[in-house]
Legacy VTK file of the C-alpha trace (Angstrom):
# vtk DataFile Version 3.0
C-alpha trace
ASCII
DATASET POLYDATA
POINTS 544 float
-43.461 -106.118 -3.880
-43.291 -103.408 -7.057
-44.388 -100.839 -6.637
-48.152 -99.847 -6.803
-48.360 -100.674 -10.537
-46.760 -104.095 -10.266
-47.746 -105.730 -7.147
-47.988 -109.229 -7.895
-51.987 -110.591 -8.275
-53.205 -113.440 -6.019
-53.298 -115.538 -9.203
-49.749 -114.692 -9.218
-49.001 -115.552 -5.347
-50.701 -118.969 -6.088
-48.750 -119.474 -9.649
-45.047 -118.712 -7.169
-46.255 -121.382 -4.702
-47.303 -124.038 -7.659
-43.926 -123.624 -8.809
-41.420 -123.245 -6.310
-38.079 -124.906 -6.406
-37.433 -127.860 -4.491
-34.585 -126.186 -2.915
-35.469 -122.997 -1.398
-33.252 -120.420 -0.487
-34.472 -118.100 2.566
-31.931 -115.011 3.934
-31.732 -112.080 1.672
-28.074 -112.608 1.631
-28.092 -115.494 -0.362
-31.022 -114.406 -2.335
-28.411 -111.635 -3.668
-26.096 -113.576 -3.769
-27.073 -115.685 -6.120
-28.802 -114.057 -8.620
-28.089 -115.752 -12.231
-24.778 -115.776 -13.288
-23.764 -116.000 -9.761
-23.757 -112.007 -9.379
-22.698 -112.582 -5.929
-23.370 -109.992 -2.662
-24.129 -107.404 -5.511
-25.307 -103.800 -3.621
-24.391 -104.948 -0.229
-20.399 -105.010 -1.154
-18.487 -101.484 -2.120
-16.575 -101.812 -5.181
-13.465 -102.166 -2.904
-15.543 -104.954 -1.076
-15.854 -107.131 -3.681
-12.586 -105.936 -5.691
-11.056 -107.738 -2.263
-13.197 -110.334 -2.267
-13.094 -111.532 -6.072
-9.943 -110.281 -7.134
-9.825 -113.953 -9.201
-12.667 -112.916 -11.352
-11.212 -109.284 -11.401
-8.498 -110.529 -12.778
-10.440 -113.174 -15.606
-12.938 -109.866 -16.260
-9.578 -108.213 -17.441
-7.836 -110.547 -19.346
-11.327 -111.455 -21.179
-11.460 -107.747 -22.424
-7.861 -108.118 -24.367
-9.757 -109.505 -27.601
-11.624 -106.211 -27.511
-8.796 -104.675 -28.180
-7.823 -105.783 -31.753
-11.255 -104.921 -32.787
-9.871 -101.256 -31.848
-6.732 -101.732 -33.411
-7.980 -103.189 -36.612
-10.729 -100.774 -37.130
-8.318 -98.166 -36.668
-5.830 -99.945 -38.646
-7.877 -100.381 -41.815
-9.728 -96.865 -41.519
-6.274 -95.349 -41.166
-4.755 -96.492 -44.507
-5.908 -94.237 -46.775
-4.065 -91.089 -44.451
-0.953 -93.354 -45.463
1.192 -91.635 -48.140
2.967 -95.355 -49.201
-0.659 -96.994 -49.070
-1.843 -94.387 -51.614
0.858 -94.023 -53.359
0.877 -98.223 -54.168
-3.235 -98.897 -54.589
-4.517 -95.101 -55.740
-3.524 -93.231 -58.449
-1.740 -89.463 -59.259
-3.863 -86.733 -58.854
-3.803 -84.302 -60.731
-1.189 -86.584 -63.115
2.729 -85.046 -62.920
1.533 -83.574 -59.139
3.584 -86.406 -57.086
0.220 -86.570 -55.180
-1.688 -90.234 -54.904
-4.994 -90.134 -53.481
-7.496 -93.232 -53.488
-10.849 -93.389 -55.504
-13.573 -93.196 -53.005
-14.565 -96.970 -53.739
-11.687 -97.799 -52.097
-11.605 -95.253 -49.480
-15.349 -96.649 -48.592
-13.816 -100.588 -48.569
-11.230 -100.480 -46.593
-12.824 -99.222 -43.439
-16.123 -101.336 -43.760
-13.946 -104.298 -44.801
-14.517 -106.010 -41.347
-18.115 -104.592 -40.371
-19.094 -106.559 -43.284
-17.785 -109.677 -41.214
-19.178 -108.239 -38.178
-23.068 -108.174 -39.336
-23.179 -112.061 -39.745
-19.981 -113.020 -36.869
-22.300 -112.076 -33.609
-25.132 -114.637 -34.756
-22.762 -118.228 -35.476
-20.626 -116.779 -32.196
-24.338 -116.775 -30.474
-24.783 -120.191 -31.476
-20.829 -121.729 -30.483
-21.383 -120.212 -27.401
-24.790 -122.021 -25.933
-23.116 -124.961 -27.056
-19.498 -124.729 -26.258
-19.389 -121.892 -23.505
-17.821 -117.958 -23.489
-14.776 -119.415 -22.879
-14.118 -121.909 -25.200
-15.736 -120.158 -28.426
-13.567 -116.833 -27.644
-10.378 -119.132 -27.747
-11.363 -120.565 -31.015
-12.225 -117.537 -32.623
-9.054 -115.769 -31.286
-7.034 -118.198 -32.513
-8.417 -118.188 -36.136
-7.952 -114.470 -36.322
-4.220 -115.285 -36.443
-4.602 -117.252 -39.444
-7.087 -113.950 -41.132
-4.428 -111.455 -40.494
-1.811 -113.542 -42.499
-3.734 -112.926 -45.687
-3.656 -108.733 -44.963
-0.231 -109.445 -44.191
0.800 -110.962 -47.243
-1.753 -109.144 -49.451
-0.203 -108.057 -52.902
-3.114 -105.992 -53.960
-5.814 -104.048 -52.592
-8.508 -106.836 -53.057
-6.739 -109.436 -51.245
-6.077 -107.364 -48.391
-9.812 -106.339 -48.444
-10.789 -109.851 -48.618
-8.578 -110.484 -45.260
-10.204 -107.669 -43.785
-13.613 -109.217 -44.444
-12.710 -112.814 -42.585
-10.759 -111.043 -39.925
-13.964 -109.480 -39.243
-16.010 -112.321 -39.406
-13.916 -114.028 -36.573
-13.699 -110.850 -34.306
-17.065 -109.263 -34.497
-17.740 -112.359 -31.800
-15.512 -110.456 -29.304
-18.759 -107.547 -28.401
-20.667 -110.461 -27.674
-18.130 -113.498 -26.487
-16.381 -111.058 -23.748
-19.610 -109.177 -22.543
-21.192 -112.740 -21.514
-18.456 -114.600 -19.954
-17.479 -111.292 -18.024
-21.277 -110.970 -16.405
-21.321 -114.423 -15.011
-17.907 -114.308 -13.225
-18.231 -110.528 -12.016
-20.367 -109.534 -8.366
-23.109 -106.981 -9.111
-20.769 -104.023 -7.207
-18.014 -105.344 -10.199
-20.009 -106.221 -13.130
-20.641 -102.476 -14.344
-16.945 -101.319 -14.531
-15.889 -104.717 -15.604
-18.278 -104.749 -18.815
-17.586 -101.176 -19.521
-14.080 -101.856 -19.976
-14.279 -103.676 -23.098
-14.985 -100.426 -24.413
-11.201 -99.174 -23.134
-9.972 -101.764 -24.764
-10.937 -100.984 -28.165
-9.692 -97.133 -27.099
-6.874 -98.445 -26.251
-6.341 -100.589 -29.469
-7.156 -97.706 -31.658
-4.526 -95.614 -29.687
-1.899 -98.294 -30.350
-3.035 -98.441 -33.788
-2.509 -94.776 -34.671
0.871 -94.608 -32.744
1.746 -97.990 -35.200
0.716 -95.955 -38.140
2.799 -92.464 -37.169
6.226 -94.397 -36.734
5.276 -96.090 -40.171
3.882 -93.385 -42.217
7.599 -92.233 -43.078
8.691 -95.637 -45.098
8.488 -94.981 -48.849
7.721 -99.089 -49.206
5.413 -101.593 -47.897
6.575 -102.114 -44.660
4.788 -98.648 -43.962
1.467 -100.114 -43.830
2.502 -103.996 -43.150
3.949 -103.438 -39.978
0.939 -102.300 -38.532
-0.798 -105.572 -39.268
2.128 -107.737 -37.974
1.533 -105.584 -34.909
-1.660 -106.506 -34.523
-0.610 -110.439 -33.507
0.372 -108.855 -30.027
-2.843 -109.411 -28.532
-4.462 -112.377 -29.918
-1.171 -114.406 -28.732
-1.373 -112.610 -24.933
-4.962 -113.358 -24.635
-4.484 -117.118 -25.868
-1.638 -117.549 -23.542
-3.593 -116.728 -20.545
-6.973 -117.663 -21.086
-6.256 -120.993 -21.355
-6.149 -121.454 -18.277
-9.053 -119.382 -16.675
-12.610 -121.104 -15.171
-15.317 -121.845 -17.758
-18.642 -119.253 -16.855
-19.987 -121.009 -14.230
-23.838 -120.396 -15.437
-22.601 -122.658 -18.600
-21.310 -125.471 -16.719
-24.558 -125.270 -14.547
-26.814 -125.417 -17.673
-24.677 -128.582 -19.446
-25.536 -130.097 -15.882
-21.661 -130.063 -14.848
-22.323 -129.374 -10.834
-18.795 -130.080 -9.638
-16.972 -128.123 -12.136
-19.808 -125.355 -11.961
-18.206 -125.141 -7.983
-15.188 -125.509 -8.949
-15.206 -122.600 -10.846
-16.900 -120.742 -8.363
-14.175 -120.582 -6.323
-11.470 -119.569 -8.614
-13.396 -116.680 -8.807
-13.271 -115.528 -5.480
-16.650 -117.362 -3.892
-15.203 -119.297 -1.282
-17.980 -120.732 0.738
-21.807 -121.783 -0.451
-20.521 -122.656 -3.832
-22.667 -125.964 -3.654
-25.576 -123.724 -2.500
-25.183 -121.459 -5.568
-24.751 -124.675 -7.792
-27.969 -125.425 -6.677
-30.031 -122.737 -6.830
-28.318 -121.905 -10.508
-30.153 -125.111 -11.004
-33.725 -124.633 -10.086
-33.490 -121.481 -11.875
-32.594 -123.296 -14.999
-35.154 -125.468 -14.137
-38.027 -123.077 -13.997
-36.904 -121.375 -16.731
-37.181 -124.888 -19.136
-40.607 -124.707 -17.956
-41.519 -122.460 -20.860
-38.651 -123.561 -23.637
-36.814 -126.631 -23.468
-34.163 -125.409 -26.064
-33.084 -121.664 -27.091
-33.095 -120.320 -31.070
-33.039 -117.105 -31.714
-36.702 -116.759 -32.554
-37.173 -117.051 -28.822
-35.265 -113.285 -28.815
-38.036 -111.788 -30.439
-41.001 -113.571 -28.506
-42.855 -112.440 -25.049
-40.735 -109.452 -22.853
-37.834 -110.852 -24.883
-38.711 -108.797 -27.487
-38.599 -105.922 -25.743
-35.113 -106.763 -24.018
-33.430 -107.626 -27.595
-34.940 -104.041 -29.196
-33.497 -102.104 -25.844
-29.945 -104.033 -26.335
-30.044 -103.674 -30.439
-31.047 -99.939 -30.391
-28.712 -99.059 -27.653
-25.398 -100.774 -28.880
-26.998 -99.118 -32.313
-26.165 -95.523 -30.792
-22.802 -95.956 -30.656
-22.762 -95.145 -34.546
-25.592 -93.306 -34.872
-23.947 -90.604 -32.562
-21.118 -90.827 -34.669
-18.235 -92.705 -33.774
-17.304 -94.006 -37.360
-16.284 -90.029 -38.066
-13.978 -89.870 -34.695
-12.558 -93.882 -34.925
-12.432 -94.972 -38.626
-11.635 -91.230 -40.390
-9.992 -89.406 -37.787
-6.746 -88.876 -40.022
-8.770 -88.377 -42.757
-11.330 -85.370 -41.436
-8.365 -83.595 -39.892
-6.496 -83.720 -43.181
-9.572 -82.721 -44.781
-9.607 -79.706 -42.468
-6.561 -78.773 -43.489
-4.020 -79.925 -41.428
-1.260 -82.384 -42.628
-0.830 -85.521 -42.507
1.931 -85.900 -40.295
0.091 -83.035 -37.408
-2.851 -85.434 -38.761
-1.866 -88.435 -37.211
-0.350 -86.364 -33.923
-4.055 -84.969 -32.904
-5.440 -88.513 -33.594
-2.901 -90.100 -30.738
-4.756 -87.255 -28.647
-7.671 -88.180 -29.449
-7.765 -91.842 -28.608
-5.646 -91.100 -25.203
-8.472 -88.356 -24.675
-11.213 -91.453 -25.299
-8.895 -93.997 -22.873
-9.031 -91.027 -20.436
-12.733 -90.904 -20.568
-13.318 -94.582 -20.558
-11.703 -94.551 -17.140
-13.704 -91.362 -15.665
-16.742 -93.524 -17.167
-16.218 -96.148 -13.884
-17.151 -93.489 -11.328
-20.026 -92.660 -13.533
-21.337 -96.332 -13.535
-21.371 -95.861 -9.982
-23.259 -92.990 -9.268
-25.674 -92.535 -12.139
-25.611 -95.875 -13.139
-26.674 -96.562 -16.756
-29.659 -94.591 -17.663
-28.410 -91.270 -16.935
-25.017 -91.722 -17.778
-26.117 -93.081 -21.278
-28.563 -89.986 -21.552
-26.584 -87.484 -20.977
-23.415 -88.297 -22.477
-26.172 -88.834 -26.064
-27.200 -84.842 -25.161
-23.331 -84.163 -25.190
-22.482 -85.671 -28.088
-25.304 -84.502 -30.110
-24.743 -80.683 -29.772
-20.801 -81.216 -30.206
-22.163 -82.958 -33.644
-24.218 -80.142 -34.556
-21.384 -77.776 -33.632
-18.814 -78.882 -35.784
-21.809 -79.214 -38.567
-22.097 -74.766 -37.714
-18.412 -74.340 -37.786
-18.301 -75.622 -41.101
-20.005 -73.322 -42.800
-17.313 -70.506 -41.903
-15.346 -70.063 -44.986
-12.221 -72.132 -46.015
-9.746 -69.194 -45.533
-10.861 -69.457 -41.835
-8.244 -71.104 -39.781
-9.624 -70.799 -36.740
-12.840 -72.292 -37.777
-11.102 -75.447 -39.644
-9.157 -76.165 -36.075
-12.309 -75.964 -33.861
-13.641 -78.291 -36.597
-11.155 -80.537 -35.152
-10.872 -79.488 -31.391
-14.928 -80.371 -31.862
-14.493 -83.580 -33.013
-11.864 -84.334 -30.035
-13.945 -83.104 -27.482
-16.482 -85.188 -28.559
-14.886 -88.933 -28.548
-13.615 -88.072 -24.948
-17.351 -87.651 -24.315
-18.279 -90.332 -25.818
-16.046 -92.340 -23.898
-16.639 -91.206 -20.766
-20.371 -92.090 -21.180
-21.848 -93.688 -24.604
-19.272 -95.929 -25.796
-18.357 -98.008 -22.287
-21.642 -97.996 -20.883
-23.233 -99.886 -23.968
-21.478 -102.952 -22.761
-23.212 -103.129 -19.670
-26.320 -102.389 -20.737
-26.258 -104.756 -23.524
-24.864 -107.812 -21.236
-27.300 -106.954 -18.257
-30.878 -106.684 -20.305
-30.913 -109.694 -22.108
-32.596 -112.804 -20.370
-30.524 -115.063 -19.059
-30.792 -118.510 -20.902
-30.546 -116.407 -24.257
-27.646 -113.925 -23.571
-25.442 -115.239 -26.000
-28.352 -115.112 -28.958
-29.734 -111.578 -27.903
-26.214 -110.463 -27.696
-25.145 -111.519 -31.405
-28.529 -109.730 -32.416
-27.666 -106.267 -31.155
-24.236 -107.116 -32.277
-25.557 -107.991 -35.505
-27.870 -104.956 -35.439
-25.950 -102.269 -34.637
-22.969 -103.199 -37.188
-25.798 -103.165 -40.148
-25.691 -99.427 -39.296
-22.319 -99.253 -38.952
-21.817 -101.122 -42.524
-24.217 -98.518 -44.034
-22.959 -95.435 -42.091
-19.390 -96.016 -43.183
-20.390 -96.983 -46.723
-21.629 -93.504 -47.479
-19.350 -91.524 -45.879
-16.237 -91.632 -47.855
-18.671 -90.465 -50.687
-20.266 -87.860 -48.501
-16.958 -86.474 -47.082
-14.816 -86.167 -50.557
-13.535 -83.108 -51.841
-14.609 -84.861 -55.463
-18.140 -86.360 -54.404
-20.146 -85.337 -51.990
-17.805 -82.792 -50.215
-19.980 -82.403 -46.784
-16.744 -82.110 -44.492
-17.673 -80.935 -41.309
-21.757 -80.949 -42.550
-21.468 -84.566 -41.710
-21.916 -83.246 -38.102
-25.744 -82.222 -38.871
-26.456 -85.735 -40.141
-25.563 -87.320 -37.331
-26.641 -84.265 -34.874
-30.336 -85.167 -35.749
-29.697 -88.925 -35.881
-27.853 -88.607 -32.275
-31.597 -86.153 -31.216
-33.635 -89.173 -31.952
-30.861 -91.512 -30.005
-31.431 -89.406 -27.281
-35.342 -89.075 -26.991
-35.856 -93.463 -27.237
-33.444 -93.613 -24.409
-35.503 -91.376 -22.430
-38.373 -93.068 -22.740
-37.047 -96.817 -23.293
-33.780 -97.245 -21.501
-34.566 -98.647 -18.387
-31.694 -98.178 -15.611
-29.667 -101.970 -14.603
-27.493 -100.493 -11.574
-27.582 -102.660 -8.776
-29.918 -105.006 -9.585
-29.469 -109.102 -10.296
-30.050 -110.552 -13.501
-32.998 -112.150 -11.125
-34.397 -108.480 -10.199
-33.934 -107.328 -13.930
-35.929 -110.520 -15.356
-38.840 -109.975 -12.379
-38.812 -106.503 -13.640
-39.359 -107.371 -17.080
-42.105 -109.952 -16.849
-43.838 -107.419 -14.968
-43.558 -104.641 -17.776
-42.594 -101.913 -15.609
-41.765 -99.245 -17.150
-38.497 -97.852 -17.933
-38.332 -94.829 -16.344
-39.822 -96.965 -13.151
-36.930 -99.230 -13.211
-35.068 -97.793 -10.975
-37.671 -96.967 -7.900
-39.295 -100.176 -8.393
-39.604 -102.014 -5.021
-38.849 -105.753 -4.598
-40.022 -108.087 -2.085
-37.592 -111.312 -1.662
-40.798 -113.456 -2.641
-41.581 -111.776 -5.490
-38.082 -113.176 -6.842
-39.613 -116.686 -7.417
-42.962 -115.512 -8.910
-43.495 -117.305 -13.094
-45.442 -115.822 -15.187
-47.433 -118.375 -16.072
-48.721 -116.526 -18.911
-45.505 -115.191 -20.201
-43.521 -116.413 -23.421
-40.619 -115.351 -22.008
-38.091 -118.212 -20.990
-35.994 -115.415 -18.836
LINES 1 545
544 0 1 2 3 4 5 6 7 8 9 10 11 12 13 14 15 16 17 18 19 20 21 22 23 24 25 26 27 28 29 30 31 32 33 34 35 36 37 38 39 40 41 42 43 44 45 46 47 48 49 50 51 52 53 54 55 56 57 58 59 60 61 62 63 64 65 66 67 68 69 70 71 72 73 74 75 76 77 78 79 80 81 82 83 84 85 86 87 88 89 90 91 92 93 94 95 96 97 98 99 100 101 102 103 104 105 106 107 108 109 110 111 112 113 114 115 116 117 118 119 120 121 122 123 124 125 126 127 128 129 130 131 132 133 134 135 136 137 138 139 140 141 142 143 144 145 146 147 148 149 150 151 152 153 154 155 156 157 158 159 160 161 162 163 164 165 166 167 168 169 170 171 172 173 174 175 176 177 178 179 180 181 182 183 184 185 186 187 188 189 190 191 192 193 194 195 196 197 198 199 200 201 202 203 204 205 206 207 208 209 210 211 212 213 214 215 216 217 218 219 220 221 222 223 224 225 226 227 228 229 230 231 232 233 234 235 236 237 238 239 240 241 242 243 244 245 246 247 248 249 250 251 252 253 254 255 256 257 258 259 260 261 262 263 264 265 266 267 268 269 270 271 272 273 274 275 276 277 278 279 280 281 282 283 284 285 286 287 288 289 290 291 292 293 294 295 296 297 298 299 300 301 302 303 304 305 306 307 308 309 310 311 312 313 314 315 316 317 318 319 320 321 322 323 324 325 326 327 328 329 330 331 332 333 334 335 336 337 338 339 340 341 342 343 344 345 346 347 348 349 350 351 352 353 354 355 356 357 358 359 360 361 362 363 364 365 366 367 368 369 370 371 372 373 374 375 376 377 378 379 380 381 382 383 384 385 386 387 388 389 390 391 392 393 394 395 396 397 398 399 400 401 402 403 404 405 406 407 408 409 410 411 412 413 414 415 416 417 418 419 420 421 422 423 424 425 426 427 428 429 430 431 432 433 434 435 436 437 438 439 440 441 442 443 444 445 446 447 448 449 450 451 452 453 454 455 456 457 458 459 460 461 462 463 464 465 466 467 468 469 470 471 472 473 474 475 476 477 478 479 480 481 482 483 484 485 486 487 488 489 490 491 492 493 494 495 496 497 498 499 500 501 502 503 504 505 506 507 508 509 510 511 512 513 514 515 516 517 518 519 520 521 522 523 524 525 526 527 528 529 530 531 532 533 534 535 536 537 538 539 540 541 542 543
């Protein structure tokens, strides 16, 4: 049972034994081991334990994770032009005229990094939709595969506004990736797994944004167009590896389950690593969906905002939401440029950004032992705190005087120290929050609505700040630090009192959890009785 504030009612008791499955399943073992997705023998394996166990899905977590990856790269890529002397010096204009100095106008400086957030506020939601219908699998294929064709029109771009326009399609086929990778990755993973495995994603985009910049430093000597073409042929590296590979990995079993496809459902199973029982899981993967179509025969994404569903879609939206209100956009998408603007040249610029995203890949990686032993809550928390008063730190520094060296590289040194922060805590763990809370038979939609969500902020976050970091407009410079100091302060106090902590626990124990509206700081400590696993809300609108 929960504890004392959510022990299940009598009505309750008689509501479980009204609607119990026609199969049941009786140890404990199994119970954990097949909560939904088939998060198999979650907190009784080590991570070593089930690393040796499922080293199939292991394997199929990391592959799915490569498409992350351009996102990095092409974020970086595109936010990164405008520290390119070649770029300027071919789409901006000489200033002050007779100088031999190009810079961009800040309409352009402003497009070019939101090009493919602009994509990536409506690419979540149709990638929501392809994937209840055609599976993880299948719609992260398809939209891999078109990004090849999206990159061709940056690549042969002759002016600014086609290559914008590229950028804009590009991102409408990749901002599925957050949401595409995140949901096959929790149905193949065991609980012990599933943390690190979802976290990753977020080293992958670190480590496409450390390609990226290394791209853009061998390149940023060429006085033609190669200088910032290259960089975009480079890009075709990992859309062709993941294709090549993921053709042949297992569909997500919970997908084959819910399109009633038993024997392939099995099949898959045990190409990723559950060797006996598979028929057992089939079947229990079953009555769950079964139970669940008690209360919604089909899924929109209306049913995301109905019942505890509403409060799982606001947790995931506001919490993949932080990674740019901390933020991020300064440290990812104008790293070259606020280093520059602190005084430091382009080609030193470009240096410090390579330590800066092997700094975040760094972090990313300490982030794994974190998932472990604070789990998500407290990681998440703390690593907000962290970022925040680096934020308002650089915001201090900058109000030394110009003719203050020291001050303009702390400015920097600030903004390093934070991404590595941010890695180790903020950035990865968003993934496996954000695949974990959502109910079940609406992962996919309540996944392209955070995804959807937080890249609205990001559109209007790195819309203003060109203007607001500009020598000629707005000139804040390192002042951008106290905007998103107090932004990252009221981050930090909703996830105190919202975020509810997802370590160890089955999708099962998460959506028992939820229709019982414990509280988030509760989540945690909560007890749970193996019967109370089977307990339906009768009452409830939610179809989790």
């Amino acid at each position: 049972m929960v504890s004392s504030e959510t022990k299940v009612s009598p009505k309750a008791k008689d509501t479980h034994d009204s609607l119990a499955p026609p199969t049941a399943i009786d140890t404990h073992d199994h119970q954990k081991t097949l909560g939904h997705g088939a998060s198999s023998l979650g907190p009784e394996l080590t991570v070593r334990e089930a690393f040796q166990q499922h080293r199939q899905a292991a394997f199929w977590a990391a592959w799915f994770i490569i498409p992350n990856a351009v996102i990095g790269y092409d974020a970086t890529t595109l936010g990164n032009l405008v520290g390119l002397p070649q770029f300027r010096k071919d789409f901006g204009y000489e200033s002050p005229p007779g100088s031999g100095s190009f810079t961009l106008s800040a309409s352009w400086t402003a497009a070019f990094p939101y090009a493919h957030i602009i994509g990536f506020c409506l690419g979540p939601l149709w990638a929501g939709w392809c994937t209840d219908r055609f599976g993880p699998k299948k719609t992260l294929l398809g939209c891999t595969a078109t990004s090849c064709l999206t990159l061709l029109i940056q690549i042969f771009g002759r002016n600014a506004a086609v290559i914008f326009a590229g950028a804009v399609l590009t991102g409408l086929v990749t901002g599925s990736f957050p949401a595409l990778g995140p949901a096959y990755i929790s149905e193949i993973l065991p609980v012990s797994l599933r943390g690190i495995g979802l976290a990753a994603n977020n080293l992958a985009q670190v480590a496409g944004s450390f390609i990226s910049v290394g791209v853009l430093r061998g390149t940023e000597g060429l006085s033609n167009k190669w200088a910032y073409k290259i960089p975009f042929i480079t890009e075709y590296a990992f859309p062709a590896m993941f294709i090549m590979g993921a053709v042949f990995a297992p569909e997500a079993p919970w997908f084959l389950v819910k399109k009633g496809r038993y024997h392939q459902a099995a099949t898959s199973l045990r190409r990723t690593g559950y060797a006996c029982d598979t028929e057992l899981i089939v079947t229990h993967m079953k009555d769950t969906i079964q139970r669940e179509e008690q209360y919604a025969n089909s899924t929109t994404y209306l049913d995301c905002f109905k019942g505890t569903n509403l409060r799982r879609t606001t947790i995931a939206s506001i919490c993949y939401s932080g990674q740019f209100l901390s933020g991020i956009n300064v440290a990812t998408s104008y790293s070259t440029y606020f280093f520059q603007l602190a005084g430091i040249e382009s080609s030193q610029a470009f240096n410090l950004s390579l330590g800066l995203f092997g700094l975040g890949i760094f972090g990313n990686i300490l982030s794994w032992p974190m998932l472990q032993i604070w789990g998500r809550r407290a990681g998440y928390i703390s690593t907000c705190l962290a970022t925040t008063l680096v934020m308002f730190l650089v915001g201090f520094l900058d109000l030394a005087p110009r003719s203050n060296n020291a001050a303009i590289y702390a400015k920097s040194v600030m903004l390093i120290i934070f991404y590595f922060l941010y890695n180790c805590g903020l950035g990865p763990l968003v993934y496996a929050i954000i695949a974990e809370i959502p109910s079940t038979k609406i992962r996919g939609q309540t996944l392209g609505v955070a995804a959807s969500v937080s890249h609205i902020f990001s559109l209007s976050i790195t819309a203003g700040l060109p203007y607001a970091m500009s020598p000629t407009e707005g000139n804040w410079g390192g002042k951008i630090g106290f905007l998103f100091g107090g932004l990252g302060t009221l981050l930090f106090i909703w996830a105190f009192l919202c975020l509810p902590e997802t370590k160890n626990r089955t999708f099962e124990e998460i959506d028992y959890l939820f229709r019982r509206k414990t509280s988030a700081r509760k989540f945690s400590s909560a007890l749970i009785e193996l019967e109370d696993l089977t307990v339906i809300e009768g009452q409830s609108a939610d179809i989790g």
